[in-house]
KEGU-796927 format. One record per residue (C-alpha): residue in three letters; y, z, x. Coordinates in steps of 0.02 Angstrom, whole numbers, plus 50000, padded with zeros to 5 digits. Example, Ala and Ser with C-alpha at 12.3 -4.5 7.8 and 13.67 -1.06 7.14 Angstrom:
residues 2
ala497755039050615/ser499475035750684/
end
This chain:
residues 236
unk521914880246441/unk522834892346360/unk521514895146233/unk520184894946329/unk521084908346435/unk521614919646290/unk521014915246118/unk518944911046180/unk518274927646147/unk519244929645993/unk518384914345920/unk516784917345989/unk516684933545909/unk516894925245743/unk515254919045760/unk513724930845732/unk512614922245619/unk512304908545741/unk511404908145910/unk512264893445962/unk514074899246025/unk513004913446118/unk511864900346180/unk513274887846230/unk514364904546316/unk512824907846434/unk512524889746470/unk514284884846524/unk514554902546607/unk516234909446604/unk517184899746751/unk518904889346687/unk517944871946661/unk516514883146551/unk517804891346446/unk518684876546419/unk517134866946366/unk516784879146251/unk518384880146162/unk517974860346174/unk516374864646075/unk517214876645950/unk518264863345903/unk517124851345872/unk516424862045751/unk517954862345652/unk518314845945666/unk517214828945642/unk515484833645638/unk514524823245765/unk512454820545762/unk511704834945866/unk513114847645782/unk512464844345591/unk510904852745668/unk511944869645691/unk512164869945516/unk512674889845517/unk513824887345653/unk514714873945571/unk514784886845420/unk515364899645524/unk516854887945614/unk517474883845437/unk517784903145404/unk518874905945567/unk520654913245544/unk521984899845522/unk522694907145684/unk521404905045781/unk521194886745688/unk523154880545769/unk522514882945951/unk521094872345903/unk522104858145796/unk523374857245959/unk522264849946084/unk521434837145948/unk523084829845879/unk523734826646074/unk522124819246101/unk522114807245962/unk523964803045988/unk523344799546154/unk521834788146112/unk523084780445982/unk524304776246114/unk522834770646251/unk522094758746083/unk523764750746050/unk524324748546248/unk522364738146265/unk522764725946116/unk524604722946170/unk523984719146341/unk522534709046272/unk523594697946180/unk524814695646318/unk523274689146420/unk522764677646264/unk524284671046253/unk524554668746436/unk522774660046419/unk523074649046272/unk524624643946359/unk524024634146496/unk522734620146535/unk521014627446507/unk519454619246491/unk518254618546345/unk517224635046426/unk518874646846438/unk519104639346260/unk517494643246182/unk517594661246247/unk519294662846187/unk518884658846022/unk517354670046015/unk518264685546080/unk519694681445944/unk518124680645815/unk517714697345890/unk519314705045845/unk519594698245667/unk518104705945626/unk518354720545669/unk520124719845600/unk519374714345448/unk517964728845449/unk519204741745476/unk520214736045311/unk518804737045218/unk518564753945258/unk520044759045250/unk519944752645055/unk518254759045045/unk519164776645087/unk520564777644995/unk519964768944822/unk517934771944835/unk517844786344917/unk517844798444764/unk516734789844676/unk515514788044836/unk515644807644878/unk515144810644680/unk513254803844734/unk513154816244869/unk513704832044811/unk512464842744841/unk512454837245043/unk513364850945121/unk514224841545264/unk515054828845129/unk515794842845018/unk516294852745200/unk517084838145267/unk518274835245093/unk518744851145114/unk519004852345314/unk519654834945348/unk520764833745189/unk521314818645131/unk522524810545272/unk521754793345350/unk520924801145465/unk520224812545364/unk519694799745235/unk519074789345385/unk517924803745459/unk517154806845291/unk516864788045265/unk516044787645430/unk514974803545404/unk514314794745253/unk513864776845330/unk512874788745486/unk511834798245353/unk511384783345243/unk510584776045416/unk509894791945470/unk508024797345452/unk507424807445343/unk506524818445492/unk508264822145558/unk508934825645375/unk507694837745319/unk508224848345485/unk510124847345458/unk510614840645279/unk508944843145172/unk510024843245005/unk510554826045032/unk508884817845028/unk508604817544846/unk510304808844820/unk510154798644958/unk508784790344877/unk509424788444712/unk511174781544797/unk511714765644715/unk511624749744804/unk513264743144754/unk514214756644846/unk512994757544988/unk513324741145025/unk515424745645018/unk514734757245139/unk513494748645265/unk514174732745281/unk516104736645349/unk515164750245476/unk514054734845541/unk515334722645546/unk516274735345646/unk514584739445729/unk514354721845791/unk515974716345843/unk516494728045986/unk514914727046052/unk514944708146054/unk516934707246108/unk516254718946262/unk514924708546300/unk515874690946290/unk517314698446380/unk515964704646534/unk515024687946519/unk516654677946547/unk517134689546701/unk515564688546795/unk515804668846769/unk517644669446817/unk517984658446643/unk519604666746638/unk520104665346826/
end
């Protein structure tokens, strides 16, 4: 809030190339929930770089050039936020497995079985997609960026993201989202990545693709289960 109160226009006006921070200011109007959405939208633009953003290419240029200063009120907010989300991740998965064990503990028939063991299926996939990427970023992910160096969101997001596990994570994932991507929406946001794109080698695509599926797949599936069995009462 504090940002959005006192630093806003002092980031905004970093911006002049771009319509969008303009476009976004008369949009959300200037009222306490429109400022802070559009410190909310500054930051993004510093931070991970999600689809409809890598088609404000100049802003994300421009956000990359902002005084470190300026930067800190913007790096606050997202660290408490992910500590946050860290905290809300860890507190679901100790209380799922209390309820899996609590399950697993008593009588149960062969339905509260099946669906126990598919929703455990769920999660060691997923555990097991999210160690392969986690390999993929810390001992492929050199070699995977060195096919895609003329794309200007990979070299931006070495250089913006650094090389924490986050970071590494991010760029992984802004990899595996532009290897699926069209080339319609490419040629409007990343145009210098199509040639490599296409001459990408399979081997490391499929380090690439098949970790983000897996992943892809399983939460999907463990919410899905998990409703199914609810509506059903199996777990009742």
């Amino acid at each position: 809030m504090f940002a959005a109160g006192f630093r806003l226009d002092q980031m905004e006006r970093q911006f002049i190339e771009s319509d969008f921070v303009g476009t976004e200011r008369k949009r959300l109007g200037n009222g306490p929930l429109g400022r802070m959405k559009r410190v909310r939208q500054i930051r993004t633009l510093t931070g991970r770089i999600t689809y409809p953003l890598m088609l404000e290419r100049h802003a994300v240029m421009e956000a990359e050039r902002l005084p470190a200063h300026l930067k800190k009120w913007l790096a606050m907010p997202r660290c408490l936020l992910r500590m946050a989300l860290m905290g809300a991740c860890l507190l679901l998965l100790w209380l799922g497995f209390e309820r899996l064990c609590t399950t697993l503990s008593t009588p149960a028939s062969d339905a509260k079985l099946l669906y126990a063991a598919v929703l455990i299926a769920c999660v060691l996939m997923a555990a097991v997609a999210l160690l392969v990427r986690t390999y993929v970023s810390f001992f492929k992910l050199t070699e995977i960026e060195s096919f895609l160096k003329e794309s200007y969101f990979v070299e931006r997001n070495r250089r913006v993201l650094g090389d924490s596990v986050y970071g590494r994570s991010c760029r992984l994932y802004h990899i595996s989202n532009i290897l699926f991507l069209d080339y319609g929406y490419l040629q409007a946001s990343d145009p210098d990545a199509i040639p490599e794109i296409d001459r990408f080698p399979l081997p490391l695509r499929q380090w690439v693709n098949i970790p983000a599926r897996m992943f892809g797949y399983s939460v999907p599936g463990f919410v899905a289960v998990y409703c199914t069995a609810w509506i059903f009462a199996v777990f009742a």
